[in-house]
Every structure is written in C-alpha cells, then in structure tokens.
C-alpha positions in Angstrom: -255.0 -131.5 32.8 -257.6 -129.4 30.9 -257.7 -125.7 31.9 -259.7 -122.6 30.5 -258.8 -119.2 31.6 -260.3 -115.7 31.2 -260.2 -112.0 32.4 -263.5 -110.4 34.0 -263.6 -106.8 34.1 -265.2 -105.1 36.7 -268.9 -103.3 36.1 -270.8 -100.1 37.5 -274.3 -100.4 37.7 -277.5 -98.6 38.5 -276.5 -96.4 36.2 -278.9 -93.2 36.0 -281.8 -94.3 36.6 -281.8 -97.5 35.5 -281.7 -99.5 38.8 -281.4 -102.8 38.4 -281.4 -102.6 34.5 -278.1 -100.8 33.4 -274.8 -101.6 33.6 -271.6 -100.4 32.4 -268.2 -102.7 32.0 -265.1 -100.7 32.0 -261.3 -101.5 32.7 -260.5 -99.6 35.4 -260.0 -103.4 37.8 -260.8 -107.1 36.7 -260.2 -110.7 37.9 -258.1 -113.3 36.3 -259.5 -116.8 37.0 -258.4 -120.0 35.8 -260.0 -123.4 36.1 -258.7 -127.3 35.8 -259.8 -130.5 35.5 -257.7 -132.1 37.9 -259.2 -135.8 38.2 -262.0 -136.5 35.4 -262.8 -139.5 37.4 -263.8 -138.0 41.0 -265.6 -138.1 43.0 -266.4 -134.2 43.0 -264.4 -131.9 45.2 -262.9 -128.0 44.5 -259.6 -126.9 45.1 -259.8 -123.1 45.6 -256.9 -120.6 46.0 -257.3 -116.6 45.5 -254.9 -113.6 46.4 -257.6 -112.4 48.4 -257.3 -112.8 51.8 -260.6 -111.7 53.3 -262.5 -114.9 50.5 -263.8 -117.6 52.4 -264.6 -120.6 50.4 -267.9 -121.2 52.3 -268.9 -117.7 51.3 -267.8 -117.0 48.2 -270.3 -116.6 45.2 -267.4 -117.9 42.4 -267.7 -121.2 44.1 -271.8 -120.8 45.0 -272.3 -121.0 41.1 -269.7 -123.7 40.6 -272.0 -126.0 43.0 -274.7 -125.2 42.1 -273.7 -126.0 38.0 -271.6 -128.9 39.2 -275.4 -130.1 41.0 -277.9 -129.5 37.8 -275.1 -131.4 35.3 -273.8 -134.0 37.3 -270.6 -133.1 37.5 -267.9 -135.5 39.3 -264.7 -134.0 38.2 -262.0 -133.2 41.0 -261.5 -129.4 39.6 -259.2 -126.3 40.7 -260.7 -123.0 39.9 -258.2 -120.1 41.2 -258.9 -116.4 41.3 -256.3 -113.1 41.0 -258.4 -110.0 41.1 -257.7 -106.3 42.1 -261.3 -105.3 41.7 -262.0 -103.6 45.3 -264.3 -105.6 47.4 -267.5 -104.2 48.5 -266.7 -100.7 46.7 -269.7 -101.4 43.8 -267.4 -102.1 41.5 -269.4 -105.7 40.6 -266.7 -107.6 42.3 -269.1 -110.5 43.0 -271.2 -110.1 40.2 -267.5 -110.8 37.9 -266.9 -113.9 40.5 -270.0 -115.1 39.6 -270.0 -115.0 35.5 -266.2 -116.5 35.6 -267.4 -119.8 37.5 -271.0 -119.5 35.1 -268.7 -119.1 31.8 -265.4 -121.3 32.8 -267.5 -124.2 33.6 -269.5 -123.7 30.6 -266.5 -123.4 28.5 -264.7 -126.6 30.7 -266.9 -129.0 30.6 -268.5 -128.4 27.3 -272.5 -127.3 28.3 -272.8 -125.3 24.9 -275.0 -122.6 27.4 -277.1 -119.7 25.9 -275.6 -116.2 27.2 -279.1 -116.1 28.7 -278.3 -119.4 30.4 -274.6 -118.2 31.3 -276.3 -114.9 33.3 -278.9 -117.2 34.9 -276.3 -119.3 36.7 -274.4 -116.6 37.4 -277.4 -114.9 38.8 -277.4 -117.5 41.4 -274.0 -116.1 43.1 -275.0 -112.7 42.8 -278.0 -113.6 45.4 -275.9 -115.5 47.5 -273.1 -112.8 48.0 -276.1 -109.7 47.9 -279.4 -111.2 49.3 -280.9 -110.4 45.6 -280.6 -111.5 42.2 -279.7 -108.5 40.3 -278.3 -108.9 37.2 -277.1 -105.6 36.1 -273.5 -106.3 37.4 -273.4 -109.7 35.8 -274.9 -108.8 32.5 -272.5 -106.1 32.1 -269.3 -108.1 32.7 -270.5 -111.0 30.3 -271.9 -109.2 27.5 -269.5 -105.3 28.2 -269.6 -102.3 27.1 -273.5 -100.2 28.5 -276.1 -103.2 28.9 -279.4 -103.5 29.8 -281.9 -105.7 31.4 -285.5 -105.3 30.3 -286.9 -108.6 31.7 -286.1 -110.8 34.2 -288.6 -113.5 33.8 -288.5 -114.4 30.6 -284.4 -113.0 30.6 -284.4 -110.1 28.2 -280.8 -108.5 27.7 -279.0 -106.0 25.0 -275.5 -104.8 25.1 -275.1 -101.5 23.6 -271.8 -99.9 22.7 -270.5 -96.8 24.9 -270.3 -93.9 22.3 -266.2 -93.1 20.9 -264.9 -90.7 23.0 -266.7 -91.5 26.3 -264.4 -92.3 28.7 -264.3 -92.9 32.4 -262.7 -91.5 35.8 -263.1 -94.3 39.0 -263.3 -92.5 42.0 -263.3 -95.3 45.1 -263.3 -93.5 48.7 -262.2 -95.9 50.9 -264.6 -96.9 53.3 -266.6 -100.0 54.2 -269.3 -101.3 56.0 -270.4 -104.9 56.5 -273.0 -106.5 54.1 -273.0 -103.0 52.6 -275.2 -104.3 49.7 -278.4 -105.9 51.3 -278.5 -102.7 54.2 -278.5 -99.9 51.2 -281.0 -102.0 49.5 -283.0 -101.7 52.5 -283.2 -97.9 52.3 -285.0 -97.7 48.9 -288.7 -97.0 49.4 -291.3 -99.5 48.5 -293.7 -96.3 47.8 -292.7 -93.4 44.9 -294.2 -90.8 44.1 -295.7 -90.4 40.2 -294.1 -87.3 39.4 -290.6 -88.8 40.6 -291.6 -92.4 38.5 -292.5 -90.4 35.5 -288.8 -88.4 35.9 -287.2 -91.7 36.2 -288.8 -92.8 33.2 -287.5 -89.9 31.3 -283.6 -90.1 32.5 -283.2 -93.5 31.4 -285.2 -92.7 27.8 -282.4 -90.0 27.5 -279.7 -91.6 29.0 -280.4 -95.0 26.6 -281.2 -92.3 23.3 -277.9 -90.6 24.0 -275.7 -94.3 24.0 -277.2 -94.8 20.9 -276.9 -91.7 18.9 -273.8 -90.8 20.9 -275.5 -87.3 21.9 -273.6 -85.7 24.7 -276.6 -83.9 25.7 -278.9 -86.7 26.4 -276.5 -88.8 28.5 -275.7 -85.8 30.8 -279.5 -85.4 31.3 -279.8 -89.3 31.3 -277.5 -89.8 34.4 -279.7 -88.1 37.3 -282.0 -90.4 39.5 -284.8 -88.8 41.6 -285.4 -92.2 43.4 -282.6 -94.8 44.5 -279.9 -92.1 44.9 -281.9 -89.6 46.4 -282.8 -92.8 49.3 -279.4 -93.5 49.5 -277.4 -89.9 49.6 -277.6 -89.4 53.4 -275.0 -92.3 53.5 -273.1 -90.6 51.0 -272.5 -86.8 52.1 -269.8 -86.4 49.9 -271.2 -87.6 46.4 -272.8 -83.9 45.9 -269.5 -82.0 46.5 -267.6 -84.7 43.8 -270.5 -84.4 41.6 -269.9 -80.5 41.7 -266.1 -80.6 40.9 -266.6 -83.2 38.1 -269.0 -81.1 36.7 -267.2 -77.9 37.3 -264.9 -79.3 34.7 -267.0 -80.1 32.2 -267.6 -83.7 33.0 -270.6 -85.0 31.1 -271.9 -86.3 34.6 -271.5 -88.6 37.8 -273.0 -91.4 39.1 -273.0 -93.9 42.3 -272.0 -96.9 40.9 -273.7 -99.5 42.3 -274.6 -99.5 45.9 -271.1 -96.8 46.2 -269.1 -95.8 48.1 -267.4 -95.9 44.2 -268.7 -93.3 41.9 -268.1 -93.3 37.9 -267.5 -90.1 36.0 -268.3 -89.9 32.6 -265.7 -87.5 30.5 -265.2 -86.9 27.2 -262.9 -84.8 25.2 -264.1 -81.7 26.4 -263.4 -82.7 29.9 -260.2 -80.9 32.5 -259.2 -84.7 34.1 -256.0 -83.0 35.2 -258.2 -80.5 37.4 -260.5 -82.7 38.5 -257.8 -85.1 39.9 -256.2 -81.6 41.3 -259.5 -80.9 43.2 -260.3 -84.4 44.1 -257.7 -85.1 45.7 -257.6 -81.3 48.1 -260.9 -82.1 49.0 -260.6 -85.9 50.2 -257.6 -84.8 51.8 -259.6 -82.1 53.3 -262.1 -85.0 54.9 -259.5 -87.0 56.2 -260.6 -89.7 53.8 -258.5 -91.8 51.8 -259.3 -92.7 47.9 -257.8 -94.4 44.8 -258.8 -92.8 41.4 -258.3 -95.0 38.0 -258.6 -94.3 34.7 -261.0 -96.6 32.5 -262.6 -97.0 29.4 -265.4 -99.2 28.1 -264.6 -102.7 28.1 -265.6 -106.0 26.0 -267.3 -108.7 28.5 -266.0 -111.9 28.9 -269.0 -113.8 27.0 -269.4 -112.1 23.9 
C-alpha cells in the first residue's frame, strides 16, 4: 500500500491591508494528513477518517479537491486520505484553506501528476470556494509556499513567498466564539464602493508593510499593518479587537491584525516586545468579558510545497 504523508501549518491572512493577497504561515496549529492507495484497481471510492468530530465528508473541502483531482486525471484507485489537525475551526486560522492544499499536494505527490506549485494552489483553490463561497487564495498560498506570501494575480496565477524578517515572531490570540458560515456573512459586510482617499491609504500600508518584510525594517511593518477598508467594515463584529490592539501595543508590540475573517487576531512581536505582560493583561481583560480564549506562541513557518 503506497502512502504519502505531510504536516500543513495553519495560515493568517488579510494581513494589513493586503486583502485577499497576503498571507502569513506560522506554527502556532497544523494538520497531519496522510493518504493511501488502498486498491490500485478500483473502481474509485474514499475512505475518510479525521479526529474532528464536527467534519462531514459531504462538506468537507479536503475531500472537494480530492474529487474534483480524482475527476480531471482519471483516477480509479480505492484511496484513504485521513486527517489529525488542532487548527481551530472557523477561528481564521486557514483551517480549510490547509485541508484543501494537503488533498491538492498528497495527490500530486501519490499519484505522480508532477503539478506546478501554480497548479497545486489552483486545485486547492477549488476547496477553498467550496468551504467559503469564494476562491481566495491567500490562506492556501501561504500554507503551500510559508513564511509572508503574496498574490498579485489571480488570472494568470502570480504568487511570491517572501521570508518573515529574523526576529519577528508571533503571539495567537483566538477568543472563542463562533458563528455559522462565519466566512461568506463577513465577506458580505465589505463595501463594493471606497472612497479614494481610503484606496490610496490602502495602497500605501501594504507598500510599507511588503518594504519592511523585505528590508526587515521594524518601522515599515508597524505602519504596514493598519487597514482603512476591510477591517474598518468588519470591526462592529469585533468590539474587542481595539482594546487588544491597545495592550499589544502598550507593550511594544510591532502591531496586530484580524487574521483572516477573525475572531483570531495575530500579534506581531519582536525582541523589544513585554509577551509576559501582554499575556498578564490579556488574560484580566478576557476574563473581564466573560469570554474565553487560547493564546499560542508561533513563529514563521516553511509551507508544505516548497
């Protein structure tokens, strides 16, 4: 029986003001997923176990791409493709964006399809819309290529990783709440209409925010990470990302961000950063709201297609 195997870290996306564009891989939470051949000879059928409970094989976006790559290359294999993650669902954490690149890259690797990267994000694209009601790619090009990445075309596929400065580190703050289809509702709640002074602003965050990854200057990323757009469309669902904004900052965090469609947030620290106190503080004022929350260190991780 032929297997392949391979870890998938989680991703944080949206970053800045690079909706839809950048991404960020860290190691804060990942999936393990593992796939067989179990009959070479067929006919096609998929044997699917995960330690999640709440994953329902007929909406699942790991086994969306492995259908939909099983359709275009006539595949016929009887195959098991099994899943042990600890990435929080529905937090924006790029839970289905990592399902989705370990069925594009495991059958890839499995079955021998000698894929482009650009092909691997394409197919995994495809479970990314299924589990979110869009194709973004920001999650999935994160967790395949790691490290900050970014998408600068979509039709013709244009992606660059670029590697996270030394010394920039990450804090995970998850509140734990949920809300159903969480994704497609907050996409709902970005405007279709901007203003140019705010599109210009955008423009110059994600300049500085792309300048400081690649000169590593502390200064540009802190001013790279504000949004005048998406997050500002998206805060009144949010009421507490100011206030942990504030105590991240108040201890000389380079900066904060929703990642992804939240209720996660990603702190960017460095060396000159008080963790210790921001943990302290974190955790009075959750307790405070009568909200619950897990808090992970992480760093900048390698992507699983590299």
């Amino acid at each position: 029986m032929k297997t392949v195997s391979r870890r998938v870290y989680c991703s944080s996306a949206n970053v800045g003001s690079g909706f839809d564009s950048f991404g960020i891989c860290h190691n804060a939470f990942f999936s393990d997923v593992k796939l067989s051949i179990i009959d070479e000879q067929g006919p096609f059928k998929i044997d699917f176990k995960s330690n999640l409970n709440e994953v329902d094989i007929r909406e699942n976006s790991a086994i969306y791409v492995v259908r939909k790559m099983v359709e275009d290359f006539d595949i016929s294999s009887q195959i098991s493709l099994q899943v042990n993650s600890n990435i929080p669902v529905g937090m924006g954490l790029g839970s289905s964006g990592a399902a989705s690149v370990s069925s594009s890259v495991l059958i890839n690797e499995l079955f021998n399809l000698n894929l482009s990267v650009n092909d691997i994000v394409k197919y995994a694209s495809y479970g990314e819309k299924y589990a979110s009601g869009s194709p973004h790619l920001d999650n999935i090009t994160a967790s395949t290529l790691g490290n900050f990445s970014a998408v600068f075309s979509v039709n013709p596929l244009r992606i660059r990783k670029f590697n996270v400065p030394d010394g920039i580190e990450f804090m995970v703050i998850v509140p734990l709440i949920t809300s159903k289809n969480k994704t497609r509702e907050n996409r709902k709640l970005i405007p279709d209409m901007v203003t140019f002074k705010d599109a210009v602003q955008n423009i110059n965050f994600s300049n500085s925010l792309l300048a400081g990854i690649l000169t590593g200057d502390r200064d540009l990323i802190e001013y790279g990470l504000d949004d005048h757009i998406v997050e500002q469309a998206r805060k009144t669902r949010y009421n507490f990302l100011a206030d942990v904004r504030n105590i991240c900052k108040a201890h000389s965090a380079i900066g904060l961000i929703l990642s992804g469609a939240g209720p996660a947030m990603l702190c960017f620290i460095d060396r000159k950063t008080d963790r210790l106190e921001i943990s302290k503080n974190l955790d009075s004022y959750f307790h405070s709201r009568g909200l619950d929350f897990i808090m992970a260190d992480s760093y900048p991780s390698g992507g699983v297609y590299e």
